[in-house]
TORVO-103855 format. One record per residue (C-alpha): residue in three letters; x, y, z. Coordinates in steps of 0.25 Angstrom, whole numbers. Example, Ala and Ser with C-alpha at 12.3 -4.5 7.8 and 13.67 -1.06 7.14 Angstrom:
TORVO-103855
<"ALA",<49,-18,31>>,
<"SER",<55,-4,29>>,
***
This chain:
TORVO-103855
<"UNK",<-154,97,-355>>,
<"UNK",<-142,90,-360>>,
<"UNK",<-131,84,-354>>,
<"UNK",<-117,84,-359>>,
<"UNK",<-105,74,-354>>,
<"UNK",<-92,80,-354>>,
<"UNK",<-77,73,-346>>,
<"UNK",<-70,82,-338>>,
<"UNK",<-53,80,-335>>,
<"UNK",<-51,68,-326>>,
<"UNK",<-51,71,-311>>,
<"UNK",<-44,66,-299>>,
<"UNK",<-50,62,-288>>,
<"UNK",<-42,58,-273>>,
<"UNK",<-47,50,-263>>,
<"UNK",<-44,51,-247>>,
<"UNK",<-36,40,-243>>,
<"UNK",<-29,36,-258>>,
<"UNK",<-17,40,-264>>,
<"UNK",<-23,39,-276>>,
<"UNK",<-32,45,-287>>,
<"UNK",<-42,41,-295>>,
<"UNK",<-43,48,-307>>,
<"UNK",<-57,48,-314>>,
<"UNK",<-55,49,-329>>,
<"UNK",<-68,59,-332>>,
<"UNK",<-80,65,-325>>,
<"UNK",<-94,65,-333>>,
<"UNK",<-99,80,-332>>,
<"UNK",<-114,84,-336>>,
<"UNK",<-119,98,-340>>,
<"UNK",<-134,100,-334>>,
<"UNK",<-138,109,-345>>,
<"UNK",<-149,117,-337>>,
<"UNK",<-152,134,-337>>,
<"UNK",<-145,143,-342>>,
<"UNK",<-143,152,-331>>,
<"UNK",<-133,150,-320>>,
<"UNK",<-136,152,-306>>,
<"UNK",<-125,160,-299>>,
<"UNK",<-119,161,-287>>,
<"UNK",<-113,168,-277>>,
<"UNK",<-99,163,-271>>,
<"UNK",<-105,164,-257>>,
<"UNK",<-118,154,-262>>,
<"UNK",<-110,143,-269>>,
<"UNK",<-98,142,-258>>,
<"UNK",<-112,141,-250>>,
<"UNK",<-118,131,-257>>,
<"UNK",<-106,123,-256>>,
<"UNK",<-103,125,-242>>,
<"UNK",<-117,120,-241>>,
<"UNK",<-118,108,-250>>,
<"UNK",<-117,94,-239>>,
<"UNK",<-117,82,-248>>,
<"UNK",<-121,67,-243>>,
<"UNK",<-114,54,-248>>,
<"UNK",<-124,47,-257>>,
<"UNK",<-132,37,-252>>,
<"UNK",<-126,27,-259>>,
<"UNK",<-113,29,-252>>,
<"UNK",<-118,29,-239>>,
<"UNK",<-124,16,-240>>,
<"UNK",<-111,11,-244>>,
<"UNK",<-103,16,-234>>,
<"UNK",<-114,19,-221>>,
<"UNK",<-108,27,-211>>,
<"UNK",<-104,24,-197>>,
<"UNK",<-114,24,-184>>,
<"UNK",<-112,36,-177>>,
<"UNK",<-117,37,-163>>,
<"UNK",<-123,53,-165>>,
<"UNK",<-136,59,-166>>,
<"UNK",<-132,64,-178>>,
<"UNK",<-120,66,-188>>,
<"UNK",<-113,68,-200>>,
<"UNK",<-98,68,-207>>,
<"UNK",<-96,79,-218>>,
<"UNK",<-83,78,-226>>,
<"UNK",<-81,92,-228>>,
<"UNK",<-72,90,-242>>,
<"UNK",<-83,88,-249>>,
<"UNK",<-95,94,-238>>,
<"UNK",<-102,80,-239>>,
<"UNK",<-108,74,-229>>,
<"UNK",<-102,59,-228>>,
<"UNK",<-113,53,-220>>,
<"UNK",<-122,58,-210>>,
<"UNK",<-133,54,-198>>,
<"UNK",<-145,62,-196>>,
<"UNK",<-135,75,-199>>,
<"UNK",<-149,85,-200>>,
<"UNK",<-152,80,-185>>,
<"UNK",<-156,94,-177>>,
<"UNK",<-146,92,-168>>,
<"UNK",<-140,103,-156>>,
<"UNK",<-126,105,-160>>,
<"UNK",<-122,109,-145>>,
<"UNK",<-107,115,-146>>,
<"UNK",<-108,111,-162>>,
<"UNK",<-115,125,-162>>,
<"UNK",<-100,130,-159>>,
<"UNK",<-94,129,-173>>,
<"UNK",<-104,140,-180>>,
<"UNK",<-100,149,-168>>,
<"UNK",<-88,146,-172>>,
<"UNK",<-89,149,-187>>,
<"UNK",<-96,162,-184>>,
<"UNK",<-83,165,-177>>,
<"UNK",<-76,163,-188>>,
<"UNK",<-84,171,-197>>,
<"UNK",<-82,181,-187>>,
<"UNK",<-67,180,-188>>,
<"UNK",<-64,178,-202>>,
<"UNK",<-75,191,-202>>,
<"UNK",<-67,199,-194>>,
<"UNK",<-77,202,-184>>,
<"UNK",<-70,197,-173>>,
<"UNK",<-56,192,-172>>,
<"UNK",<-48,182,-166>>,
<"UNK",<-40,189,-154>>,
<"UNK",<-54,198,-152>>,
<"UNK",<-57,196,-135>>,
<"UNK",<-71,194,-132>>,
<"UNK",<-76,199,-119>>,
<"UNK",<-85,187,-114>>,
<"UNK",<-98,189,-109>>,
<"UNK",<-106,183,-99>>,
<"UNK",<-114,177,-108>>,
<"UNK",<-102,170,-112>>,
<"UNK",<-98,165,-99>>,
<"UNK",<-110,160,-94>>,
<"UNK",<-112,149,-108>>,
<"UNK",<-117,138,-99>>,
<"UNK",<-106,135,-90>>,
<"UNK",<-110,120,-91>>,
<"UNK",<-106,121,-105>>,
<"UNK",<-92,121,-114>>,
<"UNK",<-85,133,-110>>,
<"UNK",<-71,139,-111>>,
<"UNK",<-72,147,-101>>,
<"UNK",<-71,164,-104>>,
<"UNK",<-73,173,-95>>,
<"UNK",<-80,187,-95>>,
<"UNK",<-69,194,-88>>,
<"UNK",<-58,189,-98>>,
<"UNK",<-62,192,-114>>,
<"UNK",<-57,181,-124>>,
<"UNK",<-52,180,-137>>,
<"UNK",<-60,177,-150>>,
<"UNK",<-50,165,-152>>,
<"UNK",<-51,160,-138>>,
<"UNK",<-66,160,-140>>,
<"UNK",<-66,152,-154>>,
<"UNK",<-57,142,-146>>,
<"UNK",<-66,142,-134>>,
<"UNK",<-76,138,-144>>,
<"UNK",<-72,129,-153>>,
<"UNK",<-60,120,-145>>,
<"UNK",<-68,121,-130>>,
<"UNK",<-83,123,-135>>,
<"UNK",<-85,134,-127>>,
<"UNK",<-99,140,-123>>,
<"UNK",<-92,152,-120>>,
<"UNK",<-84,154,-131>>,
<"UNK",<-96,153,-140>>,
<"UNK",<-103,164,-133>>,
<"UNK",<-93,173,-133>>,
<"UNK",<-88,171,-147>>,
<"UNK",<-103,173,-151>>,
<"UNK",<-103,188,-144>>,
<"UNK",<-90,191,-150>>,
<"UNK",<-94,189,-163>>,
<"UNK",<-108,192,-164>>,
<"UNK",<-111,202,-149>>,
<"UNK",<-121,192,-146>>,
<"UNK",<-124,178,-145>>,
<"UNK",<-138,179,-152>>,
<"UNK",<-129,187,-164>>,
<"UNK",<-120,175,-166>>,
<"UNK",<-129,164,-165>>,
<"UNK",<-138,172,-177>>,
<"UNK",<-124,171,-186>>,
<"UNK",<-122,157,-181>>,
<"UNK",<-137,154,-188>>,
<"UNK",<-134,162,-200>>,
<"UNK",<-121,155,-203>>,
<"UNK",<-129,142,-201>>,
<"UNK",<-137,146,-209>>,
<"UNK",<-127,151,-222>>,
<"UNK",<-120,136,-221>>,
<"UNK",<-134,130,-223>>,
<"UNK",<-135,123,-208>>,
<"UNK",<-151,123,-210>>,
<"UNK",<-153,116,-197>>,
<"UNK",<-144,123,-188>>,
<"UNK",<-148,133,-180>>,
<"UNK",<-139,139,-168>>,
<"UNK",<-146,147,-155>>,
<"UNK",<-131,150,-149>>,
<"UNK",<-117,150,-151>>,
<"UNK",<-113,137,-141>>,
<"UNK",<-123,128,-145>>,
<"UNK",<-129,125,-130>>,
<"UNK",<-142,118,-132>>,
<"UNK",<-151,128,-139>>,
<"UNK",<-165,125,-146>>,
<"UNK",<-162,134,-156>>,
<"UNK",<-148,126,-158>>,
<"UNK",<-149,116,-167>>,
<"UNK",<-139,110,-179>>,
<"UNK",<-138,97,-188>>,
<"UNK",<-124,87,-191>>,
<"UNK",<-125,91,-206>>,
<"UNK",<-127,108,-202>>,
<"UNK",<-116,106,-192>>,
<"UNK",<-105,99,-202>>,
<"UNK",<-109,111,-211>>,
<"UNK",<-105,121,-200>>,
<"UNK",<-93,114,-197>>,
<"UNK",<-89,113,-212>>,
<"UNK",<-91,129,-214>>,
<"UNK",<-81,131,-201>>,
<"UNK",<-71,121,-208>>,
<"UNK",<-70,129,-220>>,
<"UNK",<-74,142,-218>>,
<"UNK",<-64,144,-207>>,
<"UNK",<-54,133,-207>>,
<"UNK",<-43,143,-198>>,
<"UNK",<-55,143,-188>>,
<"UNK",<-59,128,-187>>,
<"UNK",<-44,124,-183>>,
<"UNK",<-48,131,-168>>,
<"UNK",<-56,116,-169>>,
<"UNK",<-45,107,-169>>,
<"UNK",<-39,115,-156>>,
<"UNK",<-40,101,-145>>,
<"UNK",<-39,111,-133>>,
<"UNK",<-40,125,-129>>,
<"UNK",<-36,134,-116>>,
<"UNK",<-45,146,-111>>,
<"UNK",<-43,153,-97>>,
<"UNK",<-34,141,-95>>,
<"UNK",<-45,132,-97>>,
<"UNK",<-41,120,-106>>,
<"UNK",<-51,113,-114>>,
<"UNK",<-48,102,-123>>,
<"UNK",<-59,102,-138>>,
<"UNK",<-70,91,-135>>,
<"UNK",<-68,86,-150>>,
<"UNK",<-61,73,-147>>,
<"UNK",<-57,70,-159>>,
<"UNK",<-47,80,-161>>,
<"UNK",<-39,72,-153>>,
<"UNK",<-43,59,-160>>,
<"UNK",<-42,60,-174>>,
<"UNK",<-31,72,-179>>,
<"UNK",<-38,74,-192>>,
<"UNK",<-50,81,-183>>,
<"UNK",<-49,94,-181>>,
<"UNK",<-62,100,-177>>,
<"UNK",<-73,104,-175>>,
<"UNK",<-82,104,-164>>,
<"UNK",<-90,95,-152>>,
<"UNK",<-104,97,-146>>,
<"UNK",<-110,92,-134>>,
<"UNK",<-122,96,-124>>,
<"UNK",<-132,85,-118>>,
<"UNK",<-142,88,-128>>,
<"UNK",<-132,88,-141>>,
<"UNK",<-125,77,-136>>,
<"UNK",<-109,76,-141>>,
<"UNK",<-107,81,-155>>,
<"UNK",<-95,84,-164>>,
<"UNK",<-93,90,-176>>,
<"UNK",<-78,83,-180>>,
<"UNK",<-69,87,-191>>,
<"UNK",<-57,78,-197>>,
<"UNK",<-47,82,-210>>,
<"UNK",<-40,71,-215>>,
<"UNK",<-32,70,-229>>,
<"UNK",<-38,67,-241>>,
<"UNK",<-32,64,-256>>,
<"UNK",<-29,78,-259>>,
<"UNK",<-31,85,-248>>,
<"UNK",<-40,85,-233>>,
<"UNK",<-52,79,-233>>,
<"UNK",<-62,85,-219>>,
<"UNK",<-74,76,-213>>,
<"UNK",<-84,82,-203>>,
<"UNK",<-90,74,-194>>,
<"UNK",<-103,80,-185>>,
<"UNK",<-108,70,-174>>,
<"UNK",<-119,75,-166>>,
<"UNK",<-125,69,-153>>,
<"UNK",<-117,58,-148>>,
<"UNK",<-117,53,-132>>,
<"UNK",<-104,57,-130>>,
<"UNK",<-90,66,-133>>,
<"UNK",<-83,53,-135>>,
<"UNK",<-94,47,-144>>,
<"UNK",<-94,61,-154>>,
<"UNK",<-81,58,-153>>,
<"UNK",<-80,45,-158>>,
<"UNK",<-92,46,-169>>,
<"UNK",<-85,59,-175>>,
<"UNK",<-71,52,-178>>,
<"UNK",<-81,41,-183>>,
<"UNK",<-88,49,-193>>,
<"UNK",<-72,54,-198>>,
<"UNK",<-65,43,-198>>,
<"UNK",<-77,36,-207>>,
<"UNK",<-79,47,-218>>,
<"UNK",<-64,48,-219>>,
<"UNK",<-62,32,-221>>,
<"UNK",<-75,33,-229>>,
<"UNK",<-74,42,-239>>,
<"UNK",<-66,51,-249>>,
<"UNK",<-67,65,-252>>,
<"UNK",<-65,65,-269>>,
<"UNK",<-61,78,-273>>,
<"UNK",<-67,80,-287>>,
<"UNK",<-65,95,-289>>,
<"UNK",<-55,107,-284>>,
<"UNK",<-57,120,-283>>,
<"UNK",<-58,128,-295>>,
<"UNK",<-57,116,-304>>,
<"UNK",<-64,118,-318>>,
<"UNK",<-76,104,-319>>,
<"UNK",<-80,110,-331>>,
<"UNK",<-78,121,-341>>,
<"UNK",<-94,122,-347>>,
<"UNK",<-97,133,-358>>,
<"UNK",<-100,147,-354>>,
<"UNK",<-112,154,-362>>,
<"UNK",<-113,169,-363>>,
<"UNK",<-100,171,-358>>,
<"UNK",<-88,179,-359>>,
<"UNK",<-81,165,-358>>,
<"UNK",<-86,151,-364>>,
<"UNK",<-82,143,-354>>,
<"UNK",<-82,141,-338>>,
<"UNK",<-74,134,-328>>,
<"UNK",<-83,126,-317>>,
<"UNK",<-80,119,-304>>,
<"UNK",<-81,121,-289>>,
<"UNK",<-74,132,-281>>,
<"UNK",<-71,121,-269>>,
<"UNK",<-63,109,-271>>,
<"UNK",<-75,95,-273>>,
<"UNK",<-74,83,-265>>,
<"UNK",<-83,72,-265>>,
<"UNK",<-84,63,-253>>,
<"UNK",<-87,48,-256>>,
<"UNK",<-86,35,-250>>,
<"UNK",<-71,29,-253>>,
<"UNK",<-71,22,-267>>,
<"UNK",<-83,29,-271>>,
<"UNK",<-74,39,-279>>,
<"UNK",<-73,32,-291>>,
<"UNK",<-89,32,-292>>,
<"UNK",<-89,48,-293>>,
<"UNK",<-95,54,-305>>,
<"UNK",<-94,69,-306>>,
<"UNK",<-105,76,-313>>,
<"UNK",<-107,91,-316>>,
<"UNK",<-121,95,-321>>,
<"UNK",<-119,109,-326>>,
<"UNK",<-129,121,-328>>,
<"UNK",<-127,125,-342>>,
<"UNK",<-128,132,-349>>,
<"UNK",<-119,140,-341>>,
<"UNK",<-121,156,-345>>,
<"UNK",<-113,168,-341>>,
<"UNK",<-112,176,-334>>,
<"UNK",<-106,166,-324>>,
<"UNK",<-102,169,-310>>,
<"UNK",<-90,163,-303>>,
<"UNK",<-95,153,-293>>,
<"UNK",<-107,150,-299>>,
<"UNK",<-114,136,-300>>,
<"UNK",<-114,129,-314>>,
<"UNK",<-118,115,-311>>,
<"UNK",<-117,106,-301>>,
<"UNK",<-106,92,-300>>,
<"UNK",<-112,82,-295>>,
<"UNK",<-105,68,-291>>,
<"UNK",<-110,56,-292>>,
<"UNK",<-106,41,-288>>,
<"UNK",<-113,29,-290>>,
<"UNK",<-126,37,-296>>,
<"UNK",<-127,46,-284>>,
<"UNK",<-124,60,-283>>,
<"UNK",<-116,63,-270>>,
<"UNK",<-111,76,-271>>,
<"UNK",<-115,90,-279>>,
<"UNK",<-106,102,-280>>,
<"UNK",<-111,115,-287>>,
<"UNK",<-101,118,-300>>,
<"UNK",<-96,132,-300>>,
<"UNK",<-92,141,-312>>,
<"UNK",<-75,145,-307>>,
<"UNK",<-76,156,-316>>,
<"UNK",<-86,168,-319>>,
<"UNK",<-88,170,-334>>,
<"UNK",<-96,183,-340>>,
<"UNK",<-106,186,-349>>,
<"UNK",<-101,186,-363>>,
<"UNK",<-105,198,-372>>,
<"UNK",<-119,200,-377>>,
<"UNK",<-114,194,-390>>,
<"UNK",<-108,183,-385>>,
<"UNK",<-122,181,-375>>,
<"UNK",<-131,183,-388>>,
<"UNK",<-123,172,-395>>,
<"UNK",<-122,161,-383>>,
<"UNK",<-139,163,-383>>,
<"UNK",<-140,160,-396>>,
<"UNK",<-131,147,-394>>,
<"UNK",<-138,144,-381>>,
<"UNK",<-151,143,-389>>,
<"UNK",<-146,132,-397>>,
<"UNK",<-140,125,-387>>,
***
């Protein structure tokens, strides 16, 4: 193996609360000369890889810049920019995610919507089933003798947390509720939620209920993006049903105006959770922190430690944008192909979040798997950019080919082997 150093064009980075930039007169990139085969993939497999892909602030910095006491059982703050995870407590804790459980119902809605399968001014005739949710519990109070609309439920469920609505959106979609909770599992199961497990649409205590902080911010991400038209039913402070009026339980809408969702949790056994979601501006752009608190004492307290967790990342920390979509990191040489060269980057914009005044440490390095031979699908993963800072590697993004490039003609294969065999 050999490795080669090669410059690439100066790059800008922007930081969060700066007017200014810091421009960073070259980047040292190093070809991992490894196989020669690459391993292709689909679209569907590397969007998601890198909807899976949660990375950690090195160690390093978090002994620099310790995180704040929060008064939960467990809890974790993602900043979705860059899907890291800024810092964390016991965020793998099995924990029961009570009316947390909501927002994958909800997302299976959606799918259902965006599917076609059901629509938004569809009536649903309510079942007993439906009415009878524990009448203890969050209702917004349907009735079987009046049906109800698909957005009325999605509102009941979401702004009121209703039991109700759960249920009946659940036979809606799927004719049972069994039916909807097995899609529920499966779509846990595609975002890579490996301890999560859901037993009913509600999220009424249920042994075979179960979810962790870090699964949970990765449910509320996928909502986030995937349906982002959807999500907005989050910010709604107060909803009116069979002229009941009922105000969201998340406080903080009313607190901070940068939050606006997602969704609280409580039953004695849970105690009081909340998954809480602030946009505020960055250099550039917005920049969007997650904040999952799980099992606090009290609504009040949820509350408080939530808009805690937001208000630290976003004082703490920068989101660097390193790449945008579609940007070329690198033209390499193509063997075997009808061209000699390819274009490779990222088909999503690349943020990095660091600990304010770190940026300047960064050190990009791409490790490429040459030598790259066609045929080259589109999409398909050429290396690997690592950053580094103070030694430590702190995040890892799969490199992408922008282009496809075809086989060149049995000539032109017959003559790169040769060449190959002296390289």
């Amino acid at each position: 193996m050999r490795l080669f150093a090669r410059r690439l064009h100066p790059l800008i980075f922007s930081t969060i609360h700066a007017n200014k930039v810091a421009q960073y007169p070259h980047w040292q990139l190093h070809n991992f000369v490894g196989t020669d085969f690459i391993t292709r993939y689909s679209m569907k497999k590397i969007l998601a890889a890198l909807a899976a892909t949660v990375l950690s602030i090195s160690a390093a910095f978090a002994q620099t810049l310790p995180p704040p006491t929060v008064a939960a059982k467990s809890w974790l703050l993602l900043d979705t920019t860059s899907n890291q995870v800024v810092a964390a407590q016991d965020p793998d804790m099995r924990i029961e995610p009570a009316s947390l459980a909501k927002i994958m119902t909800a997302y299976v809605v959606f799918g259902a919507l965006r599917d076609k399968k059901i629509s938004l001014d569809q009536m649903v005739n309510v079942s007993v089933r439906a009415w009878k949710v524990d009448p203890s519990s969050s209702k917004m109070f349907i009735d079987p003798a009046t049906p109800v609309s698909v957005n009325d439920l999605l509102y009941g469920l979401m702004v009121v947390s209703g039991n109700d609505a759960a249920v009946a959106l659940a036979e809606a979609v799927a004719g049972t509720e069994d039916s909807f909770v097995a899609l529920m599992n499966h779509e846990a199961e595609r975002m890579g939620m490996k301890s999560t497990h859901f037993g009913n649409p509600h999220g009424l205590p249920s042994a075979d209920t179960y979810s962790t902080a870090r699964d949970l911010s990765t449910l509320a991400a996928h909502v986030i993006v995937d349906f982002p038209e959807f999500y907005k039913i989050d910010s709604t402070k107060k909803y009116t049903y069979n002229k009941i009026t009922q105000p969201n339980r998340n406080r903080l809408l009313w607190l901070d105006p940068t939050v606006d969702g997602m969704k609280t949790g409580h039953t004695s056994s849970a105690g009081y959770s909340i998954i809480a979601s602030a946009k505020r501006p960055n250099a550039g752009g917005d920049r969007r922190l997650l904040a999952v608190v799980i099992g606090t004492d009290s609504d009040s307290i949820r509350t408080q430690e939530a808009q805690k967790l937001l208000n630290w990342g976003f004082q703490n920390f920068d989101a660097v944008k390193l790449y945008s979509k579609g940007q070329a990191v690198d033209t390499p040489q193509v063997w075997k192909g009808a061209k000699s060269q390819i274009k490779i980057g990222f088909n999503h914009d690349v943020y990095v979040t660091v600990p304010k005044g770190i940026a300047d440490k960064i050190k990009p390095v791409l490790e490429r798997t040459d030598p790259l031979i066609a045929p080259i699908q589109q999409n398909a993963k050429v290396g690997t950019l690592k950053v580094n800072a103070d030694g430590k590697t702190i995040a890892e993004f799969p490199v992408l080919a922008l282009e496809g490039v075809n086989q060149a003609s049995i000539f032109g294969r017959a003559w790169d082997s040769i060449r190959l065999m002296f390289k």
